[in-house]
N, C-alpha and C positions, 0 to 999 in steps of 0.2 A: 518447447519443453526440453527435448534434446538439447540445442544449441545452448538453453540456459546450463542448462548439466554441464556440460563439456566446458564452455566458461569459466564455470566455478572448480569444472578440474581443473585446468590449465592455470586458474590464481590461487589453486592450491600449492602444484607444481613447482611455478615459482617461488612461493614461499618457501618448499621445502628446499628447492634450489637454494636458495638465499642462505639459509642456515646451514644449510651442506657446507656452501663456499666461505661462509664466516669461520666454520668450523678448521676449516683447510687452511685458511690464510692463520689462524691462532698457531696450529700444529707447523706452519712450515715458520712462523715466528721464533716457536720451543726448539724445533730443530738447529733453525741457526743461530741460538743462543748455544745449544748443548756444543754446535763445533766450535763456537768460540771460546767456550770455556775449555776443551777438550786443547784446541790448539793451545791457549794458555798454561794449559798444565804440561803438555810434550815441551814448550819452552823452555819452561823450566827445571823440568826435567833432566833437559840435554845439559844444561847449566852446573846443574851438580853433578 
């Protein structure tokens, strides 16, 4: 009974891991879209 318990935490665990890390990899995606657009605008910035 224990062992089953602990089990089911541990493929809970995961799971939440799983989507933590989905979460992380979206967010570090948004980020480096926001420098690339950030860089594109000091570009042209400097230009005018």
């Amino acid at each position: 009974m224990v062992i089953q318990k602990l089990q089911q935490n541990n493929e809970d665990l995961e799971g939440l891991i799983q989507e933590k890390n989905a979460t992380i990899a979206n967010l570090i995606k948004e980020v480096k879209q926001l420098n690339i657009n950030v860089r594109g605008k000091t570009k042209k910035n400097k230009r005018a």
